[in-house]
FIDO-174840 format. One record per residue: residue in three letters; x, y, z of N, C-alpha, C in turn. Coordinates in steps of 0.1 Angstrom, whole numbers, plus 5000, padded with zeros to 4 digits. Example, Ala and Ser with C-alpha at 12.3 -4.5 7.8 and 13.67 -1.06 7.14 Angstrom:
% residues 2
ala513249435078512349555078513249675078;ser512849785071513749895071512950005079;
END
This chain:
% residues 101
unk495650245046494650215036494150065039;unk492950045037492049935043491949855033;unk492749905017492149815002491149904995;unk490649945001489750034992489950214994;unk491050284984491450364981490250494981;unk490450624989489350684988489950814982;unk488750894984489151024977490051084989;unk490251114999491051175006492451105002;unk492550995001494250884997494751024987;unk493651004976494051034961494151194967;unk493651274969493451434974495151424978;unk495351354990496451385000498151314987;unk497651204982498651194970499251274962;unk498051414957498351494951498851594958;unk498051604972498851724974498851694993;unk500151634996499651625013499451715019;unk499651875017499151965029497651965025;unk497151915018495251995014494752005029;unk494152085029493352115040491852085035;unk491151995037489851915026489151845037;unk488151865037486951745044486251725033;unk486151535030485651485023484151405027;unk482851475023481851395033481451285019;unk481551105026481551015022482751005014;unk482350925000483750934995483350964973;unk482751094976482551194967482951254965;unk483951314947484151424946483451544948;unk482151494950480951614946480951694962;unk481951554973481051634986482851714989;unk483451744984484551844992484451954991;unk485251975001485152145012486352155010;unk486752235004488752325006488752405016;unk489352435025489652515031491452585033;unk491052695043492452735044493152765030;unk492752825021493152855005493852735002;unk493752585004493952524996493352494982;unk494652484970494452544961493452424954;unk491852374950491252274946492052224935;unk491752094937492551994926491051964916;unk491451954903490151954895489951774899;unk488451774895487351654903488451524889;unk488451564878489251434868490351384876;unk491351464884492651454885492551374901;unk491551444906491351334915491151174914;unk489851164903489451084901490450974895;unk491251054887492150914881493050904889;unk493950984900494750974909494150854918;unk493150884919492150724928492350574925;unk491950614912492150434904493450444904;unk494850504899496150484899496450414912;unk496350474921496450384938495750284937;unk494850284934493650104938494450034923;unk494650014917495549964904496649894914;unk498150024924498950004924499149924940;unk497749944946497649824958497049684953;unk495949644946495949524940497049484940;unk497449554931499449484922499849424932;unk499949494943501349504955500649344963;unk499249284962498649184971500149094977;unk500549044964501448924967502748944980;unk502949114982503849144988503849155001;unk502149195002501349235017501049055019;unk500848975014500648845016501648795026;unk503348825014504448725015504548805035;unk504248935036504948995048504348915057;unk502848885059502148845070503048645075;unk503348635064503848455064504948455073;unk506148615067507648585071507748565087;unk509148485089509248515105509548635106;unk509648615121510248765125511948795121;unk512348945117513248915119513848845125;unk513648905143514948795151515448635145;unk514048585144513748425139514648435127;unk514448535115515748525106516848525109;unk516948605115518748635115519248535127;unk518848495135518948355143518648225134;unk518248185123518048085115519348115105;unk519948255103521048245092522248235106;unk522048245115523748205123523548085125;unk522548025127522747865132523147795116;unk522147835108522347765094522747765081;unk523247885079523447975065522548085059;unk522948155053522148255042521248125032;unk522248045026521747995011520547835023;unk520247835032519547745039518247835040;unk518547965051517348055048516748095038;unk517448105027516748095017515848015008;unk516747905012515747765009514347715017;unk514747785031513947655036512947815045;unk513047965046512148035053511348085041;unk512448085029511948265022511548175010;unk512048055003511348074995509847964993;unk509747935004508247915006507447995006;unk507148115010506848165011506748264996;unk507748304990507348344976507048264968;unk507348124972506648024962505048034964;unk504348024977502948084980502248184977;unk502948284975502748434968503448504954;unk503448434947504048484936504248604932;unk504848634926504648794919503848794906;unk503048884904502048844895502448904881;
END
C-alpha cells in the first residue's frame, strides 16, 4: 500500500480469495467474477476508511523503521556495548523523533 488505501485493499480485506477487477478506484466500477460472492458497496466503503484510519495511525512506526540500523549494526552495538546503551543511545532517539501519537 502506497498510503492511499483503495477499493481492491478493502475488497481483498474482506474477503482475500475475491476474484474482482476494480476499474479506477470505484465502487460503481466492479466486475465479480468466478461466483465470487459481491460484498455490498457500504461494507466496502467503510472497510476502506477503517484501513486509511489504521495506516495514518501506524505513520510513527513506518517513520521509526526507515531511521533504525540494521539489525547486524544492532546486535553488534549490544556485544560491544550493552542492551541498556542500545537503548539509550540507537533506539531511543529515534522513538524520541517519532512518537507514538
Amino acid at each position: 500500500m502506497n498510503g492511499v488505501i483503495s477499493i481492491m485493499d478493502a475488497i481483498l480485506a474482506i474477503n482475500n480469495d475475491a476474484k474482482v477487477v476494480v476499474g479506477g478506484d470505484s465502487v460503481d466500477s466492479i466486475v465479480w467474477h468466478e461466483d465470487t460472492p459481491e460484498i455490498p458497496k457500504a461494507d466496502i466503503l467503510a472497510k476502506k476508511d477503517e484501513l486509511q484510519v489504521e495506516y495514518e495511525a501506524s505513520e510513527y512506526a513506518r517513520d521509526r523503521r526507515k531511521e533504525y540500523p540494521s539489525f547486524a549494526d544492532q546486535l553488534d552495538y549490544i556485544y560491544h556495548n550493552s542492551i541498556t546503551k542500545w537503548k539509550s543511545d540507537m533506539i531511543k532517539p529515534v522513538k524520541d523523533a517519532h512518537p507514538k501519537p
